[in-house]
C-alpha positions as CSV (number, residue, x, y, z in Angstrom):
1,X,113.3,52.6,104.7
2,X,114.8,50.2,106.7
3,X,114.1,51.2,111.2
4,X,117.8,52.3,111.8
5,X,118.0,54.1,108.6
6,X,115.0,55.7,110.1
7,X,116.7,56.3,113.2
8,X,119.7,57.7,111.6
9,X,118.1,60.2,109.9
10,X,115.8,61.6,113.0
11,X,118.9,62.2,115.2
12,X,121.5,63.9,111.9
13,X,118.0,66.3,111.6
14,X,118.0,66.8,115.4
15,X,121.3,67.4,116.0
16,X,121.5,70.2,112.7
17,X,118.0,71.2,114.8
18,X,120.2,71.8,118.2
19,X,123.0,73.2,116.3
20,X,121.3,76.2,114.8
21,X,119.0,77.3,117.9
22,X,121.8,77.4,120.5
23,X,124.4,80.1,121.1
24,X,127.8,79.5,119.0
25,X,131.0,79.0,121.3
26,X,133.0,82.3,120.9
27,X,135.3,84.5,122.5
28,X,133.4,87.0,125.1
29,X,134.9,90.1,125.6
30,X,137.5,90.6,128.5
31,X,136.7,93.6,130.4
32,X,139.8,93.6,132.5
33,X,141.2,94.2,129.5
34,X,140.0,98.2,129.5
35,X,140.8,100.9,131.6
36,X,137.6,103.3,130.8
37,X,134.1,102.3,129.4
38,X,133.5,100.0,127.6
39,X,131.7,101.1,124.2
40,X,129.1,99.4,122.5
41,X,127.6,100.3,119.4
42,X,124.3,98.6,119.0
43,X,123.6,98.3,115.5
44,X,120.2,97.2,113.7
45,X,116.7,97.9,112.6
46,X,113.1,98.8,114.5
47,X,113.6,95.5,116.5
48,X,116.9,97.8,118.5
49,X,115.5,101.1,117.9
50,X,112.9,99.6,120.6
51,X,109.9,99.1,118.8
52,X,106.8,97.4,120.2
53,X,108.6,97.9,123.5
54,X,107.8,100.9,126.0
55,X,110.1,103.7,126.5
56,X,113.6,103.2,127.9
57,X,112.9,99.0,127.3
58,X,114.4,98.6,124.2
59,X,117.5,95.4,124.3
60,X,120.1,98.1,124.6
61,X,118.3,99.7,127.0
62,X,117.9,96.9,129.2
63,X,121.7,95.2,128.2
64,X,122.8,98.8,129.7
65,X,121.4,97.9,133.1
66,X,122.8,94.5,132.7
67,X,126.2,95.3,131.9
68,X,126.0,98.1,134.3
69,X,128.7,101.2,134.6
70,X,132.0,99.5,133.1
71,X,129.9,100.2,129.5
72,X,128.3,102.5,127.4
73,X,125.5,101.8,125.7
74,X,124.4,103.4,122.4
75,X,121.5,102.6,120.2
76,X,121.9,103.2,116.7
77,X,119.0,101.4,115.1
78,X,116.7,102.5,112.0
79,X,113.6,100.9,111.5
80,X,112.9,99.6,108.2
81,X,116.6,99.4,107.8
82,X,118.4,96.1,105.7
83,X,121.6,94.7,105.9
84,X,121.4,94.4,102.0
85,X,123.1,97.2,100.3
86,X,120.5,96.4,97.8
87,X,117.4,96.8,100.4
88,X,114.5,99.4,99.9
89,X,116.6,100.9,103.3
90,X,120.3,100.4,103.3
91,X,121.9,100.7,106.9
92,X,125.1,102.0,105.8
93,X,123.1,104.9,103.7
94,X,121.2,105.9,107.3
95,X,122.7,108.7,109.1
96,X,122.9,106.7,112.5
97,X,125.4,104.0,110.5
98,X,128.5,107.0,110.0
99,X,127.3,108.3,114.0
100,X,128.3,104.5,115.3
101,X,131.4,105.1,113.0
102,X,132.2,108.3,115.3
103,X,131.1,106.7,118.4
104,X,134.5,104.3,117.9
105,X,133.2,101.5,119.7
106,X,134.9,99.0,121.5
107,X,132.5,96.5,120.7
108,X,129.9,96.2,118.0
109,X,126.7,94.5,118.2
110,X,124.5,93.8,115.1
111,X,121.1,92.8,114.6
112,X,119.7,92.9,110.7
113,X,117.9,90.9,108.5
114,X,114.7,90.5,109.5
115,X,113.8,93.3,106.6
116,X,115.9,91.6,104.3
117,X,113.3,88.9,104.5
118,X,110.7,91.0,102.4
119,X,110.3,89.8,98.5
120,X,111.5,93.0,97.2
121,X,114.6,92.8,99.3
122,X,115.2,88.7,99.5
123,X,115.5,88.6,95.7
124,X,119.0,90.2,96.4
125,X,119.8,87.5,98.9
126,X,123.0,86.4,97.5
127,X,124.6,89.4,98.4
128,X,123.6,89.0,102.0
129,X,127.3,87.9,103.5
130,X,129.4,90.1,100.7
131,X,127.3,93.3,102.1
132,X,127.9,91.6,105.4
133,X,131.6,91.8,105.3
134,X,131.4,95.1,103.9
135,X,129.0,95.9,107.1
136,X,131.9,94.8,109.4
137,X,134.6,95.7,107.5
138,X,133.6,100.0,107.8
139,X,133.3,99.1,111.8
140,X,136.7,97.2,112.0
141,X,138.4,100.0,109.7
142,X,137.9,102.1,112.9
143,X,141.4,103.3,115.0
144,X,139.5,101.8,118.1
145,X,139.6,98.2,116.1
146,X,136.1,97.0,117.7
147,X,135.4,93.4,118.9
148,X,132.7,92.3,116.4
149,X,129.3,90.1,117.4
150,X,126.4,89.8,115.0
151,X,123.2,88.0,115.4
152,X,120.9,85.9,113.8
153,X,117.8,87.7,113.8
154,X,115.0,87.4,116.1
155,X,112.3,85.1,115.6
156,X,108.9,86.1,113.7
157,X,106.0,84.3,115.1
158,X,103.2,82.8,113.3
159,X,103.4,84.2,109.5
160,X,105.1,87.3,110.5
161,X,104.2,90.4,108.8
162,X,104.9,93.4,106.9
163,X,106.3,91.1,104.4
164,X,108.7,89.6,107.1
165,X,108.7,85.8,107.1
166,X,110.5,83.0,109.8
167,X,111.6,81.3,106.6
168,X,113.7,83.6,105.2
169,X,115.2,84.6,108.8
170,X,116.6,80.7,109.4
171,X,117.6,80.8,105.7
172,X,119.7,83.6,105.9
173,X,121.9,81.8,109.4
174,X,124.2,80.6,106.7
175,X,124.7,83.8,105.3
176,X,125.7,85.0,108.8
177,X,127.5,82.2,109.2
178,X,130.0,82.8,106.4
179,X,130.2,86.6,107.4
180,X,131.3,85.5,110.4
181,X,133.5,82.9,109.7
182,X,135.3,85.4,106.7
183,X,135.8,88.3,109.7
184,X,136.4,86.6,112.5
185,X,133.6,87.9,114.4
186,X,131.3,85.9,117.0
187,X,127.9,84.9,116.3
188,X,125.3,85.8,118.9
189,X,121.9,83.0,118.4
190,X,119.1,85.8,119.2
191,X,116.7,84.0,117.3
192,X,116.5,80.8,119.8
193,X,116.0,83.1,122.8
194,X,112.7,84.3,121.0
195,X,111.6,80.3,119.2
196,X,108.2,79.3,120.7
197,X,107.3,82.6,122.3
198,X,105.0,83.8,120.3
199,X,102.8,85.8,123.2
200,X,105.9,88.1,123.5
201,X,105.5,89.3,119.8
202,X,102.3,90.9,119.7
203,X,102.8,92.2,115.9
204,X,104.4,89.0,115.2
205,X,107.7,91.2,114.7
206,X,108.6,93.6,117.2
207,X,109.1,91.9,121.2
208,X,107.2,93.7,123.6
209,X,108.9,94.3,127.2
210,X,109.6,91.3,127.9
211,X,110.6,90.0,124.4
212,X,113.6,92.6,124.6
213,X,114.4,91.2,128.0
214,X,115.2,87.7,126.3
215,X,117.1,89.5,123.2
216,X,119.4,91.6,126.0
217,X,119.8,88.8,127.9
218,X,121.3,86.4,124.8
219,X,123.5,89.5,123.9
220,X,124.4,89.9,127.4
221,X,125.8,86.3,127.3
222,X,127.4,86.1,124.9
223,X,129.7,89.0,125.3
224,X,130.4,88.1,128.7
225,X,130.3,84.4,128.8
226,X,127.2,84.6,132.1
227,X,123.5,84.9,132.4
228,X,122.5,88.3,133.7
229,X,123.8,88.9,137.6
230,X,125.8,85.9,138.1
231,X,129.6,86.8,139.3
């Protein structure tokens, strides 16, 4: 292969490379725009329910601090839950799915797929971004008409574990992609605030402390458009 062919190729591969592990330009969410609290429905599996992290650090936990008294914060995640409809643990079949329904939020945050990524649930993969929409669509059905965000999922160090592979997380971004693009929702890159750390992933899944600091503070930009206590 001829040296600029060469050359060619190393910077189309690094720029696809840059493209998928930074956040996606979106629309953040205009708080002036309310006149009470501001509701947020975080949505997800173990990784928001908080586990590996101690008490009262889990990312909503921590994204409540940072967004401070204009919001509310609710957690509504299920560990061991999929996004697949077709999963060993459907989210919308999990009791806390219809309780963010009657929370009406005014914005919706979601974080799944990292169970997806197990072999008995990835062979239903192509459903991933119809079940998606479907995801999205119950949340936007809602009278209170929720600004949507949802997130590639966090990285998985090393091999992972519990079936949970990196390679199936960064081949599902796509999938998200589409979803995204079909319901007009924003795409928050939680995975690239987690790439390279493995030390904060002690199970190779589930962020400890500090891990959930990095995955509040992605959501926290990219709902509001600023790293944590800038004005």
């Amino acid at each position: 292969m001829p040296l600029i062919t060469r050359r060619l190729s190393f910077l189309l591969i690094a720029c696809a490379i840059t493209l998928t592990s930074t956040s996606v330009a979106q629309e953040t969410v205009d708080v002036a725009a309310y006149k009470g609290a501001i509701k947020l429905a975080c949505v997800g599996d173990s990784i928001t329910q908080g586990v590996g992290a101690e008490k009262g650090k889990s990312w909503p936990d921590q994204i409540q601090a940072m967004l401070g008294e204009k919001w509310q914060v609710r957690n509504f995640g299920v560990s061991g839950s999929t996004l697949l409809n077709s999963g060993d643990k459907p989210y919308q079949k999990e009791g806390a799915f219809k309780k963010a329904l009657e929370f009406a939020p005014d914005v919706v945050v979601i974080i799944l797929g990292t169970n997806d990524t197990k072999p008995q649930n990835w062979a239903h993969k192509d459903q991933f971004t119809a079940d998606y929409q479907d995801l999205i669509g119950k949340f936007t059905a809602l009278t209170s008409k929720p600004k949507m965000f949802i997130c590639y999922p966090p990285y998985i160090a090393g091999k992972g574990n519990f079936g949970i592979t990196e390679e199936n997380t960064v081949a599902e971004f796509p999938f998200i992609d589409a979803a995204a693009k079909a319901t007009k929702s924003g795409i928050i890159d939680v995975h690239a605030s987690l790439v390279g750390k493995d030390a904060l992933i002690p199970d190779r899944v589930h962020p400890n402390n500090e891990g959930m600091t990095a995955i509040a503070t992605a959501v926290f930009q990219g709902l509001t458009g600023k790293a944590p206590g800038a004005k």
